[in-house]
C-alpha distance (Angstrom), angle and dihedral (degrees) to the residues before:
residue distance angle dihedral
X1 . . .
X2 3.65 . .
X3 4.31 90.7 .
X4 3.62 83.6 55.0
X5 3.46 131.0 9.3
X6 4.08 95.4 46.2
X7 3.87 96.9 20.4
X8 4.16 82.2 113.7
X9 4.04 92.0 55.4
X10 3.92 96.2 35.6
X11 4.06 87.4 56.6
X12 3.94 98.7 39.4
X13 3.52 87.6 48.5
X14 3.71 100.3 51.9
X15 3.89 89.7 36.4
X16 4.23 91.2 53.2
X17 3.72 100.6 32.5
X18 3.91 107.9 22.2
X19 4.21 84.5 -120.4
X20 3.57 133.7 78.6
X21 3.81 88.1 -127.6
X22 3.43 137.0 127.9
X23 3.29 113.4 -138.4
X24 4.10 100.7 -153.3
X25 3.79 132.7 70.1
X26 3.69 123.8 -154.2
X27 4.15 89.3 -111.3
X28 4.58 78.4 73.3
X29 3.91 93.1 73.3
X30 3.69 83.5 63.0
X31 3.65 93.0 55.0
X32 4.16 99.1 28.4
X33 4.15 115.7 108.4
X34 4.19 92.2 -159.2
X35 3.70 123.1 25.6
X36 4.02 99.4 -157.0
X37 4.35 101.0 -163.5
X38 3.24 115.8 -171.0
X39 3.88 125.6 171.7
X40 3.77 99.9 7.1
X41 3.73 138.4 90.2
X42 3.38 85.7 -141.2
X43 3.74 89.0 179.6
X44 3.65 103.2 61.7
X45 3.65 98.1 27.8
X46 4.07 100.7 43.5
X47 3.99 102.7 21.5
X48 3.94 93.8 147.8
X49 3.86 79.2 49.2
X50 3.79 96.1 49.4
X51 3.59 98.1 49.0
X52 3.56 90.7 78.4
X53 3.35 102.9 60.8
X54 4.02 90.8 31.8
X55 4.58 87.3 56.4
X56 3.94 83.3 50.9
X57 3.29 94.0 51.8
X58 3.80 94.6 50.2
X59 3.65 93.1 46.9
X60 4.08 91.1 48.4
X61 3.80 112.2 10.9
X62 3.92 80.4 177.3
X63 4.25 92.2 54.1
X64 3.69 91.8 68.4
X65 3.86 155.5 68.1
X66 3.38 126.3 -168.5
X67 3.81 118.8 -171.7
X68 3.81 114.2 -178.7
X69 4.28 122.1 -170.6
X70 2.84 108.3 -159.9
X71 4.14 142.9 144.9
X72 4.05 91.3 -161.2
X73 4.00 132.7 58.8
X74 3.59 96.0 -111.6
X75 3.74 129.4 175.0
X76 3.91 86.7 -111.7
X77 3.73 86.5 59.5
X78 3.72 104.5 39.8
X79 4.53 78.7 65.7
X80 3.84 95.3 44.3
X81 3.67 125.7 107.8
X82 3.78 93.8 -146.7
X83 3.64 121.2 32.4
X84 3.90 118.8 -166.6
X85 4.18 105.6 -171.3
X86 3.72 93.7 -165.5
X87 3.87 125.0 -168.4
X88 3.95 103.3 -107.0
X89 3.89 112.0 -92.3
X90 3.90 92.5 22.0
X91 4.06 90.2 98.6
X92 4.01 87.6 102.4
X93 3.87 98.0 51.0
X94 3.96 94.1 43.4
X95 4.24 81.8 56.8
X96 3.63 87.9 52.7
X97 3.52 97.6 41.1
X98 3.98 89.5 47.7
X99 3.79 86.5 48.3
X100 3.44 94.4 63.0
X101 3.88 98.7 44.1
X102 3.83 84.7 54.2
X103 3.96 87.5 58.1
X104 3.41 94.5 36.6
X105 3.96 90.5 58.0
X106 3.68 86.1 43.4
X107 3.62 87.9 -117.8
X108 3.79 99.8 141.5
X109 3.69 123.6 101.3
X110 3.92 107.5 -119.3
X111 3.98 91.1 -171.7
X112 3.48 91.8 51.7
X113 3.49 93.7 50.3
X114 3.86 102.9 42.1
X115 4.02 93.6 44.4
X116 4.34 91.3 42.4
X117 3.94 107.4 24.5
X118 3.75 141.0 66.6
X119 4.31 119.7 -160.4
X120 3.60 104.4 26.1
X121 3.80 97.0 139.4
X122 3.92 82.3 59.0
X123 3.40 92.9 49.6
X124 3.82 97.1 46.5
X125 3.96 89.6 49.0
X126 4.09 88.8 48.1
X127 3.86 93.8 54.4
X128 3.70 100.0 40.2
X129 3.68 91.6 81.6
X130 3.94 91.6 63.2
X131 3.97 106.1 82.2
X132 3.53 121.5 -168.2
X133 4.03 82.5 -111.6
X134 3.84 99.0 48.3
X135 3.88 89.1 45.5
X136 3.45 102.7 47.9
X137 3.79 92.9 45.1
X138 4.10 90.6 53.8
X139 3.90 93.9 47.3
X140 3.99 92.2 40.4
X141 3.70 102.8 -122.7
X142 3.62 135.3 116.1
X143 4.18 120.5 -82.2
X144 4.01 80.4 -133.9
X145 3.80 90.5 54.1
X146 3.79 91.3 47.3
X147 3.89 97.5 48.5
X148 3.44 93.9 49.9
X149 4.03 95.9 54.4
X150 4.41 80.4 43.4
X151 3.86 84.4 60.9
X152 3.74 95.9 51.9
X153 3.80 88.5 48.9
X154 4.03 82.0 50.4
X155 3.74 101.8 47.9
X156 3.26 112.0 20.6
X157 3.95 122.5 92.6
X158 3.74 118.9 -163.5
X159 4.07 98.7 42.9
X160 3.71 118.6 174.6
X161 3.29 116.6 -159.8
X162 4.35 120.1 -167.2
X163 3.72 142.2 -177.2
X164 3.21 153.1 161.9
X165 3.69 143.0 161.7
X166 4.28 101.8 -9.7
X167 4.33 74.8 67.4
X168 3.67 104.5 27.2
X169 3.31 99.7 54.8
X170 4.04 103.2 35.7
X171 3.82 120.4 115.2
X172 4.11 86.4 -110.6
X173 4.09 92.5 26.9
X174 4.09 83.7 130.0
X175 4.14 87.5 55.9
X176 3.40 91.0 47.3
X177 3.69 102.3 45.7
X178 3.87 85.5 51.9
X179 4.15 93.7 52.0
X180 3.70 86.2 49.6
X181 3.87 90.8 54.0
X182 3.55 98.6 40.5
X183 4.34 81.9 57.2
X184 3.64 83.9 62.0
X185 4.11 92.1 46.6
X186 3.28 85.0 46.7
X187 3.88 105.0 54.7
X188 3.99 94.0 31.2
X189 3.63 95.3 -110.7
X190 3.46 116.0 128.7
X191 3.71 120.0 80.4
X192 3.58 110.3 46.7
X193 3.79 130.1 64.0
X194 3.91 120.7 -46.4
X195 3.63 89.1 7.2
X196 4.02 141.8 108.0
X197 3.89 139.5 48.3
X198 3.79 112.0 -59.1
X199 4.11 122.9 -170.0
X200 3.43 114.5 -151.3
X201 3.61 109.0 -144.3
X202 4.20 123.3 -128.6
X203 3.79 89.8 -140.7
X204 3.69 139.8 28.2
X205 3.88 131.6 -84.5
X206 3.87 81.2 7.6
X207 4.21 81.6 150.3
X208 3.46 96.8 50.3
X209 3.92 92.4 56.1
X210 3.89 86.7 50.1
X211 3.63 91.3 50.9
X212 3.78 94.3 49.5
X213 3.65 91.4 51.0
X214 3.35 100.1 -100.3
X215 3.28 98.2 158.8
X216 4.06 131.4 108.6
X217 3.66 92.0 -123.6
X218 3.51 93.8 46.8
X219 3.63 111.6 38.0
């Protein structure tokens, strides 16, 4: 499972953080303001999961965001407040082109990232290629669509953001798990409650296995 199925998440993790990690619990989608899910029908695959968010949401429609990415439909989208149907293998440019709204908007947290993070001049030259036009003319959505998911990502604190197999198992899953991370470097939210990048994993006690060395590399 862990070779496999969350090979994408062990590597971003350890390449982004230095730790194969997650740095969520389940206890911050009762505490997150926008749950950004990308690559997971969280629905279907998770629904004990998705309750949570789904009984908050019926208690306070106005307490939280839900952001689905998604090519397909899903009954995950059909709930969300926002959904993004990508092109498949555009995930990685829609990042980027969310990046740079966030820093356009001036919605990145510059003490956060000069006390916590190392390349962000890089970073900042990387993304500024990826307009809100080009980007939402690659992943087939609307420019209107993708500026209003950039202002979330702005404003919002307490931002959630989960995947699973759409990510884990793409060709460049460990690329995309690491743009998604850096969105969370970049805005300051990772960290503190209802915050950070959190993998969903395909089967259970995935973790454990990691954490007992369980994996090729490691054994």
């Amino acid at each position: 499972n862990s070779r496999l199925c969350m090979s994408s998440a062990v590597a971003g993790y350890t390449r982004s953080l230095g730790s194969d990690g997650p740095p969520c619990c389940y206890e911050d989608l009762d505490h997150c303001s926008m749950a950004f899910l990308i690559g997971t029908n969280t629905a279907e695959c998770h629904p004990v999961l998705f309750q949570r968010p789904l009984k908050r949401k019926k208690r306070d429609p106005k307490s939280l965001s839900i952001v689905v990415v998604d090519p397909r439909c899903t009954d995950t989208a059909k709930v969300a407040d926002h959904h993004l149907a990508i092109a498949p293998g555009t995930d990685f440019a829609l990042l980027h082109g969310l990046a740079r709204l966030v820093i356009e908007d001036n919605g990145f947290d510059s003490d956060f990232i000069d006390a916590a993070t190392e390349g962000f001049s890089a970073y900042a030259e990387t993304i500024n290629t990826w307009t809100a036009e080009e980007t939402a003319k690659l992943c087939g959505i609307t420019e209107q669509q993708l500026r209003e998911v950039g202002r979330l990502w702005s404003r919002k604190e307490g931002i959630l953001s989960l995947w699973s197999m759409g990510v884990n198992q793409r060709r460049e899953g460990t690329a995309v798990v690491s743009g998604l991370i850096n969105l969370h470097l970049l805005t300051g939210e990772i960290g503190k409650p209802g915050a950070g990048p959190f993998s969903l994993t395909g089967q259970p006690n995935a973790m454990g296995g990691r954490e007992a060395g369980g994996l090729a590399h490691l054994l």
